[in-house]
N, C-alpha and C positions, 0 to 999 in steps of 0.2 A: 504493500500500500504506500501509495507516494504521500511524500507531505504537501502542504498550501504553503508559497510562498508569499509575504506578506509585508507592506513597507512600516517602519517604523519612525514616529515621530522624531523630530530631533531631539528635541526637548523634555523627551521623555529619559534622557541618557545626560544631556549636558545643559541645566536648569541656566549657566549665566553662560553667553559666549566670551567676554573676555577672562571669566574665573573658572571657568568649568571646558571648554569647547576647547582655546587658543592654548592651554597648557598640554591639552591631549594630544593636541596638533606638533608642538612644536617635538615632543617624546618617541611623536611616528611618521617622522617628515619620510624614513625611508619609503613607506608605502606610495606615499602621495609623491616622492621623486618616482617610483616603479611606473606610477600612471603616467607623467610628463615624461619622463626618458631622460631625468637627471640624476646626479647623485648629488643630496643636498645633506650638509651641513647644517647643523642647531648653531646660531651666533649668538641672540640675543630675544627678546620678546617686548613688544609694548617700547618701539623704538622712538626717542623723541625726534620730529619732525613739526617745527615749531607747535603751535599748540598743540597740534594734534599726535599723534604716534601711530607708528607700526606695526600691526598684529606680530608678525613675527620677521625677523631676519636671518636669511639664510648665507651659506654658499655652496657656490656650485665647484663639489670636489675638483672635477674637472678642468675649471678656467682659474678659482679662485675668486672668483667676482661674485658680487655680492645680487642676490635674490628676495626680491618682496614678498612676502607672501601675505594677503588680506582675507577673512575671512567672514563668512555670515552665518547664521544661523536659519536666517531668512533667504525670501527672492530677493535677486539683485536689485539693485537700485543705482540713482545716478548721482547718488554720494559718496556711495563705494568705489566707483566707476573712477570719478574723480580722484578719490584718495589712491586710488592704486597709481595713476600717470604723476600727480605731484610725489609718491614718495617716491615713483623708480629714479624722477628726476633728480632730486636733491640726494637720493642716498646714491647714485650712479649705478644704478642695478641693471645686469645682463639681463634679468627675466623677470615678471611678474606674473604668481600663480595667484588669483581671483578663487575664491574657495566659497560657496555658498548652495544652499539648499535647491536652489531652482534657480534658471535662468531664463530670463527674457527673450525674446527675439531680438529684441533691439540692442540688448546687450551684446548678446552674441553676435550681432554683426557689426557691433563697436567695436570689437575684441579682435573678428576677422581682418576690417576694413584698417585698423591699427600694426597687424602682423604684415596685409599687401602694401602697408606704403612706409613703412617705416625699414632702417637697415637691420641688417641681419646682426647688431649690435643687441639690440633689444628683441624678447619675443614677452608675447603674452599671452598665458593659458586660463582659458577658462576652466573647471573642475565643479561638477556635480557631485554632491556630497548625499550619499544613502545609506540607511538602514535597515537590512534586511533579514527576517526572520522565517524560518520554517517552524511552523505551529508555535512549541515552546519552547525552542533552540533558544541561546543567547543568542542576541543582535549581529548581522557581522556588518563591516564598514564595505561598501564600495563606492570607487572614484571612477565618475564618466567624466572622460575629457570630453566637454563640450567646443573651445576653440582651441587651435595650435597653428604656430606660423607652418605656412604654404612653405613646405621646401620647392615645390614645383614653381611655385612663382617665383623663389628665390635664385635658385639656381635657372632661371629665365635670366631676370636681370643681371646675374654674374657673367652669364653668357653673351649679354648685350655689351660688359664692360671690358670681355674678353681683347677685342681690338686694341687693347692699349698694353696688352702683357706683354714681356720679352717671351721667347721662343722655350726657352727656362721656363718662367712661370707658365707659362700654358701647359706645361710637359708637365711639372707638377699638381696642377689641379686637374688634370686628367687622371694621374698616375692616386691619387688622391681619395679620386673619385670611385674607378674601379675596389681598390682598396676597400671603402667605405661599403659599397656594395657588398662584396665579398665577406667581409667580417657581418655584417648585418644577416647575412644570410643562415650565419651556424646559430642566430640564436644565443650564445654567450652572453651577448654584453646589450643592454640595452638605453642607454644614452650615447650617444654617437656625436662626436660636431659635425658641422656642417664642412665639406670641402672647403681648403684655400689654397690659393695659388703661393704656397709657399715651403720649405725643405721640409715640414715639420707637421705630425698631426697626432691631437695629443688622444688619451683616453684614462678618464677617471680611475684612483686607485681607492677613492672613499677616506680621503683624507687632504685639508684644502694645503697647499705649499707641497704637496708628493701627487707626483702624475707618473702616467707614462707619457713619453715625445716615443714617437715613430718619427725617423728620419730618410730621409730621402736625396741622395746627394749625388749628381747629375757629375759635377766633376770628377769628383772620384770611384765613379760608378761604385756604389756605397749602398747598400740599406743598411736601417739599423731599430733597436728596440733597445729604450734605455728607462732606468728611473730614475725622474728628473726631481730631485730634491732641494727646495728654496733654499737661500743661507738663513730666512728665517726658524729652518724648519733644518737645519744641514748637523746641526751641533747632538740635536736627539736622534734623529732618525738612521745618519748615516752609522753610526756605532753598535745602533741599534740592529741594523740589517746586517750589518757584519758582525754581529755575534751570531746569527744564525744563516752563515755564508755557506759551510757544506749543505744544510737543509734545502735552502736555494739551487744551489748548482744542483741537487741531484732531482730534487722534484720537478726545475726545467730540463736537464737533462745536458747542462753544456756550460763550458769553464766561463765566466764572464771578467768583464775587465771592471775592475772595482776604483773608484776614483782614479779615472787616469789623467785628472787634469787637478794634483794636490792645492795648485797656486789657487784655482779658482774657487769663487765665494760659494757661488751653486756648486752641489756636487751630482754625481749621475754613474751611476752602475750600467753598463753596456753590452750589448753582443750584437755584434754585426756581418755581413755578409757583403761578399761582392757579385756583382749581379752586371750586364751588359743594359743601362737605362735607359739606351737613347730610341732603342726598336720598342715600339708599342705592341710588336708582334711576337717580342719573347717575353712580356710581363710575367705570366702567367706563372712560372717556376718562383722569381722574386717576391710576388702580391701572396702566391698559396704557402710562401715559406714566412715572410712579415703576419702574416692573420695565424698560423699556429703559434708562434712565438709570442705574438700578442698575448693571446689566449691564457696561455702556460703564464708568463709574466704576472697577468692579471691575476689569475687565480693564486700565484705562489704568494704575492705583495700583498695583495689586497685583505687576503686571509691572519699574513701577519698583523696588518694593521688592525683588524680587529680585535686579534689576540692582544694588541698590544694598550686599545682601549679599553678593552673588558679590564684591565690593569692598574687604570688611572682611578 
């Protein structure tokens, strides 16, 4: 016998939204990164932005940069609408996730009409917030993305500014591209950046100042997979990853080069390959060998990093 699926109030669970709702929120940003395709960071909560404040502030492991997040209890409305473009403004925020009970139409094509014309600097997601029960199951939480920036239309326009690349960058936001593709494809990893025409494409490690950079380097016919560690971030983490350097090398399977550049501030753990760049017609060995080593990478780093928070 099946059960009746059944929606549940919000406010049957979270009586105040900024006392009860926005503390929940900011405890299980992972899920609601899962639905947008980031990995976010807990910064801060109830951020001041002159009178007013911030439900919560994020970052996106990923870039570093910092994420708005607003949210309601209620249908959207065009105060919220408002609060979310002034704070991404003054806090400098890569993204704004709009987090509320039900959405508008009109909102939702604020939301869209704001992702087609604005750069790929800024995105803004809208998020339907539900609660749903089978007969007397506990409640569970699901996130419907309502709005997300058009990659289609973005990568229109990138296509339209192509004209003005060296022969270099063009190679690399192709080579970029495919890439991006391909890694998408196994399912692994689900926040991705957007291509750029540049040596470098990074992927979250679930920790802001520790990324991975994929490299791509056209003169020295080069790939490469490295951990790119901020100097803010170089004094704990790099010691850290090298007290468990055999763990490493053997669960990716291959010796890497451990700070090979001591002078500089950033540090980065590497292994890389040589590959022929310049034929678009022999990617295919170089793109299927960078996307497994990704993979491996991610999974070996990323895993530490949480062991390494579950510690704090």
């Amino acid at each position: 016998m099946l059960g009746k699926i059944k929606t549940v109030p919000l406010r049957n669970i979270w009586k105040n939204e900024a006392l009860d709702f926005t503390p929940w929120l900011a405890t299980n940003l992972a899920e609601l990164g899962d639905a947008v395709g980031l990995e976010l960071e807990f910064e801060d909560k109830e951020v001041s932005v002159g009178p007013y404040s911030a439900d919560i502030l994020a970052k996106d492991t990923g870039t570093g940069q910092f994420v708005v997040i607003e949210n309601q209890l209620e249908k959207t409305n065009h105060d919220h609408l408002g609060k979310c473009i002034v704070y991404s403004s003054i806090l400098n925020a890569s993204a704004v996730i709009w987090v509320a009970s039900d959405f508008t139409e009109e909102h939702k094509k604020a939301l869209d009409w704001l992702n087609d014309h604005t750069s790929d600097d800024i995105s803004f997601y809208g998020v339907k917030i539900d609660l749903l029960q089978i007969d007397d199951s506990p409640p569970a939480i699901q996130f419907n993305v309502k709005s997300t920036p058009n990659e289609i239309v973005r990568q229109a326009a990138k296509r339209k500014d192509q004209g003005d690349l060296t022969e270099t960058r063009k190679l690399q936001y192709d080579f970029w591209t495919v890439f991006k593709e391909k890694l998408k494809l196994t399912n692994k990893i689900s926040a991705l950046q957007t291509p750029r025409p540049q040596y470098w494409f990074d992927v979250a490690l679930g920790k802001s100042g520790v990324h991975l950079s994929n490299t791509f380097n056209t003169w020295e016919n080069k790939i490469g997979v490295r951990v790119y560690i901020g100097n803010k971030e170089a004094d704990e983490w790099l010691p850290y990853f090298e007290s468990h350097k055999e763990r490493i090398e053997k669960e990716i399977g291959s010796k890497l080069e451990w700070n090979p550049n001591p002078e500089n501030r950033d540090k980065v753990i590497v292994l890389t390959k040589f590959y022929k760049l310049d034929d678009k017609e022999k990617w295919e060995e170089p793109i299927s060998w960078l996307v497994e080593q990704t993979i491996k990478f991610r999974n070996t780093f990323s895993k530490l990093i949480r062991e390494k928070k579950r510690e704090i």
